[in-house]
C-alpha positions in Angstrom: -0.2 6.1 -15.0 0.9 7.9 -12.0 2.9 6.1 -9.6 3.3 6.6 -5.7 4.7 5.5 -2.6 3.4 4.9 0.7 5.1 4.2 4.1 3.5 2.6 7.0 4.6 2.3 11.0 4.1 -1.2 12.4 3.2 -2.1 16.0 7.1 -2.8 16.4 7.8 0.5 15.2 9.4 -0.2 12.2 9.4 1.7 9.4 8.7 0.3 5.8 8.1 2.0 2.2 6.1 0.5 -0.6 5.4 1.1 -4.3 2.1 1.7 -6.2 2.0 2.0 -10.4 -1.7 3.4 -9.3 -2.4 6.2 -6.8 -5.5 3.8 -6.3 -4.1 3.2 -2.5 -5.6 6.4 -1.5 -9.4 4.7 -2.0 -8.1 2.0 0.4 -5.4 3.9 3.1 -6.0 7.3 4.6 -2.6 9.2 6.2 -2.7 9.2 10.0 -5.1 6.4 9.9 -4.6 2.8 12.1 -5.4 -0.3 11.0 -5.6 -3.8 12.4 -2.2 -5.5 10.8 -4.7 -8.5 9.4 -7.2 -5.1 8.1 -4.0 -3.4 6.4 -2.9 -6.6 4.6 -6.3 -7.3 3.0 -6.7 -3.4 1.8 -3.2 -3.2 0.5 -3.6 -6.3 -0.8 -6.7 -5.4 -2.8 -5.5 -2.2 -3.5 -2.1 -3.6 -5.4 -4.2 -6.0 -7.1 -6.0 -3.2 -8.5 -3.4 -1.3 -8.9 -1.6 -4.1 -10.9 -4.7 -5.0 -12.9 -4.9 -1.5 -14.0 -1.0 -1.8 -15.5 -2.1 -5.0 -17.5 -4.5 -3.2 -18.9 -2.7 -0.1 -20.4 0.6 -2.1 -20.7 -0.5 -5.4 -21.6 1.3 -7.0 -18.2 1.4 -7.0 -14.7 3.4 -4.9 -12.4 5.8 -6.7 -10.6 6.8 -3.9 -8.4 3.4 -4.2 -6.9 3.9 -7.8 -6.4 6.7 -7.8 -4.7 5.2 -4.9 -2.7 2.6 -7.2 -1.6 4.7 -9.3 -1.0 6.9 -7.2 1.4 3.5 -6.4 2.9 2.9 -10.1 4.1 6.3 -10.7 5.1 6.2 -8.0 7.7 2.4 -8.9 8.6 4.1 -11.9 9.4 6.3 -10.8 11.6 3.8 -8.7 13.2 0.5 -10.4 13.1 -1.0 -8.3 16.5 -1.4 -4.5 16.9 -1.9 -1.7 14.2 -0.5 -0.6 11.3 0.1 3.0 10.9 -0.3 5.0 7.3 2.8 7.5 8.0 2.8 8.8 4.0 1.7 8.4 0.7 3.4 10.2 -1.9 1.6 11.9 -4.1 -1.2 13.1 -2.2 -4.3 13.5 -4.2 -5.0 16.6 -6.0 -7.0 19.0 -4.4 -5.1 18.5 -1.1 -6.4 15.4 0.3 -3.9 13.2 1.8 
């Protein structure tokens, strides 16, 4: 299962970097794009989920990268509940050259 990072900008300006086990993220974050901090949260969120769900399935567990991941997510969101979150990377891009 390909695996990927993404990093985000949030309204304080800091900088973070998170972990997928699914390059499912790019159906739910676009590069360049902004997004309400509460908006992010709830795609990245679902996205992890997903992403997680689709670990248990070909492993047999969950991914606990993408927990904590989430979990990192919230933390921050917490710290930063108003203004926009920024999508500054997500590595790989998809094939075919979309971000």
């Amino acid at each position: 299962m390909p695996e990927m990072t993404f990093s985000v900008r949030w309204p304080d300006g800091r900088e973070t970097s998170h972990y997928s086990p699914s390059l499912v993220m790019h159906d739910f974050l676009q590069v360049g794009e902004r997004y309400p901090v509460s908006d992010f949260v709830g795609r990245a969120s679902e996205a992890l989920a997903l992403a997680s769900e689709r670990e248990g399935a070909k492993y047999g567990f969950a991914c606990t990268s993408a927990m904590h991941s989430e979990e990192k997510i919230a933390a921050a969101a917490a710290a930063s509940p108003a203004g926009e979150v920024e999508i500054v990377a997500m590595e790989p891009a998809l094939p075919g050259g979309a971000a």
